[in-house]
C-alpha positions as CSV (number, residue, x, y, z in Angstrom):
1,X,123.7,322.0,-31.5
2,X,123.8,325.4,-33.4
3,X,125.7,328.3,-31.8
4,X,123.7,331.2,-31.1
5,X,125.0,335.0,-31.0
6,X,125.7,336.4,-28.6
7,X,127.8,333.7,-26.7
8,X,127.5,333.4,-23.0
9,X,127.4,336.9,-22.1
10,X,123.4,336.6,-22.1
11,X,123.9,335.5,-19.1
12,X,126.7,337.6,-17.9
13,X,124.7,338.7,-14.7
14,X,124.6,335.0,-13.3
15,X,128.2,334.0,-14.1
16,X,129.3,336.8,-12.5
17,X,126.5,336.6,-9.3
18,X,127.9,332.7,-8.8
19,X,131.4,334.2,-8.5
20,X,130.3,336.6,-6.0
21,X,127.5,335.0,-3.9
22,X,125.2,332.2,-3.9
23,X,121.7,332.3,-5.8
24,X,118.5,330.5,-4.2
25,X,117.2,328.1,-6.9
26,X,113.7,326.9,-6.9
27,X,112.1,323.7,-5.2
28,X,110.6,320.4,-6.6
29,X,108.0,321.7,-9.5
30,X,106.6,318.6,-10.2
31,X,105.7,317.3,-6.5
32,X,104.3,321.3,-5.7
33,X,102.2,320.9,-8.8
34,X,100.6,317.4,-7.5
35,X,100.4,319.1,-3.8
36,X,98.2,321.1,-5.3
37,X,96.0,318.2,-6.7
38,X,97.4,317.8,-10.6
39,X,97.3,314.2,-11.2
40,X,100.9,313.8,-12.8
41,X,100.7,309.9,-13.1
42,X,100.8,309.7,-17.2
43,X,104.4,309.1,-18.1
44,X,104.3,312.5,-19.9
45,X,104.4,314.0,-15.9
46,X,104.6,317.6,-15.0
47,X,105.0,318.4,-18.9
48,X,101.0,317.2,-19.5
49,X,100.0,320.6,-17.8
50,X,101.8,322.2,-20.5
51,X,99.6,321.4,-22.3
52,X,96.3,320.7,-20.2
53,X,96.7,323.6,-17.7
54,X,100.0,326.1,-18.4
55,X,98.2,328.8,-16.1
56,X,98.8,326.2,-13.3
57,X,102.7,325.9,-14.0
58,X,102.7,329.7,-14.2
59,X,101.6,329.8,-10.5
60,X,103.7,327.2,-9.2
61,X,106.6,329.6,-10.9
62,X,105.3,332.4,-8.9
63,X,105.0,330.2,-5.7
64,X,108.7,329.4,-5.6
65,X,109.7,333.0,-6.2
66,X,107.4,334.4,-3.8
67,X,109.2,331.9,-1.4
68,X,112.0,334.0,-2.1
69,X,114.1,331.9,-5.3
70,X,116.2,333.6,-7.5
71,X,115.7,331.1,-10.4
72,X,112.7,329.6,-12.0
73,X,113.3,325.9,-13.7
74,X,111.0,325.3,-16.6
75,X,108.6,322.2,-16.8
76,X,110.5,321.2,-19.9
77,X,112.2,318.5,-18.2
78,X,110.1,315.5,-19.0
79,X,109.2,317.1,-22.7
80,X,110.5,315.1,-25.6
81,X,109.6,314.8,-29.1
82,X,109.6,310.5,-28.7
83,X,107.6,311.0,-25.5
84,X,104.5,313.1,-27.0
85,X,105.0,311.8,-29.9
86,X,103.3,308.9,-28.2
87,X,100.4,310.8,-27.7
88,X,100.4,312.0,-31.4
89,X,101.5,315.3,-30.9
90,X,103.6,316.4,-33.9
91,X,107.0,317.9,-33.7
92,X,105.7,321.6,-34.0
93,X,103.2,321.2,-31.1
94,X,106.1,320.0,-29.3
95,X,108.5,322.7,-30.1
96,X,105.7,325.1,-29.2
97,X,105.2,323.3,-25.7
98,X,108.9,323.6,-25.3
99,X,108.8,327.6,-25.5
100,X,105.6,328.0,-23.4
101,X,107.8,326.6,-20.9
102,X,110.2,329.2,-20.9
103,X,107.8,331.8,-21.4
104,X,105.8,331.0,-18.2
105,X,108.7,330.5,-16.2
106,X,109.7,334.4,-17.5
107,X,106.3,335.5,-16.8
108,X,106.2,334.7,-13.4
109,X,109.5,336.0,-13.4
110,X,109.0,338.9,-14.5
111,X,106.0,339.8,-12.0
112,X,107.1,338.3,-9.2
113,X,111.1,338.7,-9.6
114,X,112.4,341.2,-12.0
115,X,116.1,340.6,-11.9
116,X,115.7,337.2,-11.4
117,X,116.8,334.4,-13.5
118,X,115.0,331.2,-15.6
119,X,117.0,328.3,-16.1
120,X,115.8,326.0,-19.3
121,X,115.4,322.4,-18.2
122,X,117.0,319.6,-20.3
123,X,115.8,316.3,-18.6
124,X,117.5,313.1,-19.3
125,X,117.1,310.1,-21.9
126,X,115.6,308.4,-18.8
127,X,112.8,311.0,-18.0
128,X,111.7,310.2,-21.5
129,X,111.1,306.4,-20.3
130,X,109.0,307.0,-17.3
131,X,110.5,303.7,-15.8
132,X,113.1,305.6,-13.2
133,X,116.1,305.1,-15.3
134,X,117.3,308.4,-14.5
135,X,118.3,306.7,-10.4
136,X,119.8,303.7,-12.7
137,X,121.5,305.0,-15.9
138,X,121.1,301.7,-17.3
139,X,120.3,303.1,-20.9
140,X,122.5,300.9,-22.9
141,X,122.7,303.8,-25.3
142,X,126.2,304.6,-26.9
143,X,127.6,308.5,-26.8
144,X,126.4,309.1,-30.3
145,X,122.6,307.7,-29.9
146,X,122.2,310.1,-26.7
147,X,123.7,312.9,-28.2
148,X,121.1,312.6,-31.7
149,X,118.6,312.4,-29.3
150,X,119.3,315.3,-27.2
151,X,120.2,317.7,-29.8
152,X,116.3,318.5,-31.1
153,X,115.4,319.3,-27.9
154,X,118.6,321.4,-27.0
155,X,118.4,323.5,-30.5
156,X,114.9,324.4,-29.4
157,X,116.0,325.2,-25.8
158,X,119.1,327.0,-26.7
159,X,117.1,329.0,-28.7
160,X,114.9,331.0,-26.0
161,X,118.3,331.8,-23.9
162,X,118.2,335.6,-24.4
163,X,114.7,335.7,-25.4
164,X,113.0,334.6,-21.6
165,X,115.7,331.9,-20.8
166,X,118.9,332.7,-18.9
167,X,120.6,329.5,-18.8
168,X,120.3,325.6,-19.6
169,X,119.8,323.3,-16.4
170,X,121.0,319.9,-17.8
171,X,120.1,317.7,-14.9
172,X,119.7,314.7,-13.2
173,X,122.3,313.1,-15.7
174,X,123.1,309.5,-14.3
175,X,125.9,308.4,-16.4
176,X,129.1,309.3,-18.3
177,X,127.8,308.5,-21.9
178,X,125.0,310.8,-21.1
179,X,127.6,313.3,-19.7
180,X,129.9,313.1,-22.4
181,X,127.1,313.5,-25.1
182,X,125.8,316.7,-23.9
183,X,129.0,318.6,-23.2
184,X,129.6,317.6,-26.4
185,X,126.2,319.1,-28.1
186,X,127.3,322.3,-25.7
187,X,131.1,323.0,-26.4
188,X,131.5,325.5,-28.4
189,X,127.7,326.3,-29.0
190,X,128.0,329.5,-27.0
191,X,125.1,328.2,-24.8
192,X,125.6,328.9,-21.0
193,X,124.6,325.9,-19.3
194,X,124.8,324.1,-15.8
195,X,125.2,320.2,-15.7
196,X,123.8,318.5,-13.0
197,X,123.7,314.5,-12.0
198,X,121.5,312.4,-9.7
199,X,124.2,310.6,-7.8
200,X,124.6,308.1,-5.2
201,X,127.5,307.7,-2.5
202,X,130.1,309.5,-4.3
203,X,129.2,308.4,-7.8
204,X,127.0,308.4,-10.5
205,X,123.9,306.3,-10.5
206,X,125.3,303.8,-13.0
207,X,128.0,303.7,-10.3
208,X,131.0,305.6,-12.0
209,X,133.2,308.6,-10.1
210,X,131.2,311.1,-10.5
211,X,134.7,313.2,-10.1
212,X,134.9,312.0,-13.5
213,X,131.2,313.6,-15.0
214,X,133.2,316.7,-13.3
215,X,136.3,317.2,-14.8
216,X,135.0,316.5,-18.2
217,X,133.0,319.7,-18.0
218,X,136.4,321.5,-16.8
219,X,137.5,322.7,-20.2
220,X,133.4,323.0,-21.0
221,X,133.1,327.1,-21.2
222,X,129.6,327.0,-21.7
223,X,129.0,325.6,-18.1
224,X,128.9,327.8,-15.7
225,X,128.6,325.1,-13.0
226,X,129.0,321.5,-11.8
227,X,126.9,319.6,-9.2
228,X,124.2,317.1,-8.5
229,X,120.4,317.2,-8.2
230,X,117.7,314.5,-7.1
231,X,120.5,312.9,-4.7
232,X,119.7,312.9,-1.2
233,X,120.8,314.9,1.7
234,X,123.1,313.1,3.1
235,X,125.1,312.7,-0.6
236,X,124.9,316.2,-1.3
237,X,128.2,317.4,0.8
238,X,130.8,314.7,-0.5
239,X,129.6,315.8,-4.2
240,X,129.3,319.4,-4.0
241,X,133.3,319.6,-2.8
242,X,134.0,317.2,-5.8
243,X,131.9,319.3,-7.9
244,X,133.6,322.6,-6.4
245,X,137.1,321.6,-6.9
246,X,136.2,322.0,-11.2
247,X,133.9,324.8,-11.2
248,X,131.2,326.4,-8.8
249,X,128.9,323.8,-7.8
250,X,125.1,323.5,-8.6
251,X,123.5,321.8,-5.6
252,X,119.8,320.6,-5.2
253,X,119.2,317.5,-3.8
254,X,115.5,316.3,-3.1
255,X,114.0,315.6,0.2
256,X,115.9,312.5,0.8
257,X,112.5,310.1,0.5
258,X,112.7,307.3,-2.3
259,X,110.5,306.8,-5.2
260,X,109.6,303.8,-6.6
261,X,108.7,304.1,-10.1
262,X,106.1,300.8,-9.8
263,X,103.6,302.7,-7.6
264,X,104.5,306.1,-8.8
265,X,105.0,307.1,-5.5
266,X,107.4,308.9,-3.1
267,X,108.3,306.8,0.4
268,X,109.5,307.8,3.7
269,X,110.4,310.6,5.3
270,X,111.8,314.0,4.7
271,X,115.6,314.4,5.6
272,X,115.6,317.8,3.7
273,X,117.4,320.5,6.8
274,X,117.8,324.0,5.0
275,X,120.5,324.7,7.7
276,X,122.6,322.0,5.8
277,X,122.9,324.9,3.0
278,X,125.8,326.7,5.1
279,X,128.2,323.7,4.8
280,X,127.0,323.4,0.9
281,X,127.8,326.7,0.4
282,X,131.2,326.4,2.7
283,X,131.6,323.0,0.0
284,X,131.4,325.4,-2.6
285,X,127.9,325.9,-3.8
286,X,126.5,328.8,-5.4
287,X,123.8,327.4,-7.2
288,X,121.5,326.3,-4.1
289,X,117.6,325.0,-3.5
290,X,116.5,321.9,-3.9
291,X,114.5,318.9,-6.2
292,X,111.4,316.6,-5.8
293,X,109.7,317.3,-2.5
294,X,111.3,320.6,-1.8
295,X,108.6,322.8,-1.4
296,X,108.3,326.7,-1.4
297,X,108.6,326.5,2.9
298,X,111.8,324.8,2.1
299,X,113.3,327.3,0.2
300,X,111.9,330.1,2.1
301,X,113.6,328.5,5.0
302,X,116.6,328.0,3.4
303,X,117.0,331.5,1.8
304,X,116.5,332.6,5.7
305,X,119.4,329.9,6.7
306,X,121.7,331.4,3.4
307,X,121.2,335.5,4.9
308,X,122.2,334.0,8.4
309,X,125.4,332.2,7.4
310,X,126.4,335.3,5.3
């Protein structure tokens, strides 16, 4: 990944805010954006409406925010160039799809919450599969194949922080290789970041200690935080003090119901409690909202829990 000028100081204003107080992130994008009747069934998911409908992703931006969050996360997530190259989009297109993402997330930023922050999302190897590898981490990739295919999409990325982007939300990372390939694409790139996993039970989803994915982001400068995303509820507490004990933690699980990647559907029932956010933040958390089915009642409610445990 190329460094960029200036280094990390583009984002001064959220280092600094984590040290001091917790931000409210957004909700689940994706599941808001098929709430409100997108059909996001193709494998290329929320990141078709980049294409297809970007004035409904602007919305759903403005929805969140409205709600009261602090920080938009782009539908980049599920964009690769492999994955719409699929669908014959050419590299270019892509990048371009990768910057509207950013610049719709700052639009609704910037009208419904100047001051407020966009976080760049860098989705997994597994969100490129559509098959729900990101809850296995079964890639069978080595460090160096993940890290030549993240670093197109990272250059692209890294290149809007300063220019509508705040920050990099690695996420829902579900295995060390994966871990160790994008701190590696990171350090030294001047490139503020957070790195988030999907976890399970104390470790990652390929079932190594995620106390591990932790402390090799330590000596990391670019990230700003540690945590876990797209984990459930009831994992969310163990991880976040893990997480805390390296750097502040990024925390937001989804709404604790399962999906199974056959049917393309989510399962069960919400275990989502916004009051929970007091012993998150107590764990350490200062990045805070949630994932996938975590809607903008959600994180109104838990922005409301958040001012009353001040």
């Amino acid at each position: 990944m190329s460094p960029t000028d200036p280094a990390p100081g583009d984002t001064s204003d959220l280092r600094s805010t984590v040290a001091t107080r917790p931000v409210v992130l957004d909700g689940g994008l994706a599941t808001l954006l098929e709430r409100h009747g997108h059909d996001l069934s193709s494998h290329l998911w929320s990141a078709r409406l980049l294409r297809d409908d970007p004035a409904a992703i602007e919305d759903a931006h403005r929805e969140f925010f409205a709600a009261g969050a602090e920080v938009a996360t782009t539908a980049s997530y599920q964009v690769s160039f492999e994955g719409f190259g699929t669908e014959g989009v050419d590299r270019g297109e892509v990048e371009r799809l990768l910057r509207r993402s950013v610049a719709l997330a700052a639009a609704a930023r910037d009208e419904a919450a100047p001051g407020g922050w966009v976080a760049a999302s860098v989705g997994p190897y597994g969100a490129v599969l559509a098959d729900g590898s990101e809850y296995r981490g079964d890639y069978g990739l080595d460090v160096a194949a993940l890290r030549a295919f993240h670093r197109p999409r990272l250059d692209v990325l890294a290149s809007t922080v300063g220019a509508g982007a705040d920050v990099l939300a690695v996420e829902t990372v579900p295995c060390l290789a994966e871990v160790e390939a994008v701190l590696a694409e990171l350090d030294g790139s001047g490139v503020p970041a957070w790195l988030s996993l999907s976890a399970s039970e104390g470790r990652t989803r390929a079932g190594e200690p995620l106390e591990e994915a932790f402390a090799m982001a330590a000596d990391v400068a670019e990230v700003l935080a540690v945590g876990v995303n797209c984990t459930t509820p009831a994992d969310t507490g163990a991880a976040v003090e893990a997480a805390g004990a390296h750097k502040p933690a990024v925390v937001y699980p989804n709404s604790g119901q399962s999906w199974d990647a056959e049917v393309r559907a989510w399962t069960g029932r919400s275990a989502f409690h916004p009051e929970d956010v007091s012993a998150w933040v107590a764990a350490g958390a200062r990045l805070v909202g949630g994932c996938c089915r975590v809607g903008p009642e959600d994180i109104a409610s838990l922005r409301e829990a958040l001012a009353g445990s001040a």
